[in-house]
N, C-alpha and C positions, 0 to 999 in steps of 0.2 A: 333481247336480254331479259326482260320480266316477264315473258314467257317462261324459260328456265328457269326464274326466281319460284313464277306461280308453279309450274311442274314439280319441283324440287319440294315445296310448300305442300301438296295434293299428296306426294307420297307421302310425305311424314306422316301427316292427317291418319294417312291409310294405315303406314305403320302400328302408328300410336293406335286407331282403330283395331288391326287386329289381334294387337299383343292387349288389348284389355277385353278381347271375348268377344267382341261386334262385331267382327267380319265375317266370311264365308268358309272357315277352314272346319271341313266336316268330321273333322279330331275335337272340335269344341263344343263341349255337351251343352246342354239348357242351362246347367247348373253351374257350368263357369262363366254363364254371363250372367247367372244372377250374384256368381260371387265377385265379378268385375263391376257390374252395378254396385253394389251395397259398397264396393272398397271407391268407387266415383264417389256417391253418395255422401260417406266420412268424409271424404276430402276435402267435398264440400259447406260440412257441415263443419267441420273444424277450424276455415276458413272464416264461418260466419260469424263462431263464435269471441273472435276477436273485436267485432263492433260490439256484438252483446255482451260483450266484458267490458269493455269500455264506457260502455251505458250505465250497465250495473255499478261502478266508478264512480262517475259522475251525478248516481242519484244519492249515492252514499256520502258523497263532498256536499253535494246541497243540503243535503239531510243534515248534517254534523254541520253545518254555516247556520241555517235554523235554529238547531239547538242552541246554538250557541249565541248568536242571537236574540232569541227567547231567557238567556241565563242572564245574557249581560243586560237584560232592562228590567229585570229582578234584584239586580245587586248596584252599588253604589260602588263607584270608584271614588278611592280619595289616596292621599299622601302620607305617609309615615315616614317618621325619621329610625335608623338603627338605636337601639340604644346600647347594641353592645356587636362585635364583630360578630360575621356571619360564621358558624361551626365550617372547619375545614377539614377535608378526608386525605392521608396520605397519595398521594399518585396522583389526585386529583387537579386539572387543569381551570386557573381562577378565570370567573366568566364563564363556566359551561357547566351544568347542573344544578341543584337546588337543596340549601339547606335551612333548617328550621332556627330562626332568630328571632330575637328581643325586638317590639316593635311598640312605638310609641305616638299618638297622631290626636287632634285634637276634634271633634265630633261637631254635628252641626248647632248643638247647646252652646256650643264653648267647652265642654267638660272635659278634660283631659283623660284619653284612653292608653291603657297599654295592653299588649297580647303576642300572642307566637303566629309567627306568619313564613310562607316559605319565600325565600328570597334566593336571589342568583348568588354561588359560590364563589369568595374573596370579597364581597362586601364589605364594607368598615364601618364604623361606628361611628354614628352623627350624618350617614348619606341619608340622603331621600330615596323611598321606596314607593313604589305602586303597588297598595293592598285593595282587597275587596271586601266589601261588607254586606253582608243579608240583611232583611227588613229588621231584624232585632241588636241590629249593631254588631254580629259576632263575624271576627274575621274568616273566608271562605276561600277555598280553591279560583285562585283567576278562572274564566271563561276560554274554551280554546280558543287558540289563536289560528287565522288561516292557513297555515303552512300544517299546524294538528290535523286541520281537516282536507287539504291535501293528502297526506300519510293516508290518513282514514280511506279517503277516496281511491290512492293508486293500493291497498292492502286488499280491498274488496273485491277490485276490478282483479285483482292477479290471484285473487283466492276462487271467485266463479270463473276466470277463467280455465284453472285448474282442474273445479268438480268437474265444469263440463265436459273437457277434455279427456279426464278420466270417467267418465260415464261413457263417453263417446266411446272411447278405448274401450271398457269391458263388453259394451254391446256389439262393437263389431267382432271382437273376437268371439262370443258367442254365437253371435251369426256366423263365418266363417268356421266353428267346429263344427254349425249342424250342414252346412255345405260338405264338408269331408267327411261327415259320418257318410252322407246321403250319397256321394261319390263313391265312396266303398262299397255300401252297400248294391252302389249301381256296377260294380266291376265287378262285386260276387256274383251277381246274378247271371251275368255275359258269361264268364269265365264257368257258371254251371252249365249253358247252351251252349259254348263252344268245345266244354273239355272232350267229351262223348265223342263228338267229330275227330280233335286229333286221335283219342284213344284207339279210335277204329282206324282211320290212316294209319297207326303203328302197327293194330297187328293187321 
């Protein structure tokens, strides 16, 4: 029984070997195994591109976690209270988005600050908020957050997978025209040494 498994196995191999130009069928020029090569080749390389995107991903998530990192021991977190509801937009869902509000918090003097900070959408007035401050006290943009630099991370990995994919794409089809120009060219040439022959068998 796995004898026949293995035999069954050897033909495909063969199969699959001579329908991509490597076998012995003396119908198959140089230049259809060099265009069965280069279309292996792609396949393989298209294949690989998938780790190297994934790579490219993952230096782009460390990269944006650094940064980010780097921002947030630059700035100072502290607490603020609303002093007035957070601006709300028609259609908009309370809890998802960010709108610009009155924001009131006391500083490490004692001295009482207020300013415009962005906060999550449906807010009320009088909650507690989590602002940031730069070294001069002035309110700033939070620090991304990991799940930002996740985004970041799977946008890059799916954006080089793309280029390369389509790099990959345009050069094999370029290879593959100059394969068929070069097949033509090669069927002119026969087709001038054989025409003469038939012409003469006609008359």
């Amino acid at each position: 029984m796995k004898s026949v498994v293995t035999m069954d196995g050897t033909s495909h191999v063969r199969r699959l070997t001579r329908r991509l130009g490597f076998g012995r069928n003396p119908l198959c020029r140089r230049v259809d195994r060099f265009e069965s090569a280069t279309l292996v080749v792609a396949a393989l390389i298209a294949v690989l591109v998938i780790p190297a995107a994934v790579a490219v991903g993952a230096a782009a998530r460390e990269a944006s976690l650094d940064a980010a990192a780097q921002r947030r021991a630059q700035l100072t977190e502290t607490t603020a209270r609303m002093l007035a509801d957070a601006e709300s937009f028609s259609g908009a869902v309370p809890g998802q988005g960010l709108a610009s509000a009155r924001v009131g918090w006391t500083g490490t003097d004692g001295v009482p600050h207020e300013g415009w900070a962005l906060v999550t959408l449906g807010t009320k007035s009088g909650n507690e908020v989590t602002i940031w401050l730069d070294r001069s006290g002035a309110i700033v943009r939070p620090p991304s957050q990991p799940d930002e630099s996740d985004a970041v991370g799977g946008v890059a990995g799916m954006m080089a997978a793309l280029i390369l994919w389509t790099v990959l794409n345009g050069l094999t089809r370029l290879a593959l025209r100059g394969f068929d120009r070069h097949r033509f060219r090669d069927l002119d040439r026969e087709w001038e040494e054989v025409a003469p022959r038939w012409r003469h068998h006609e008359s």
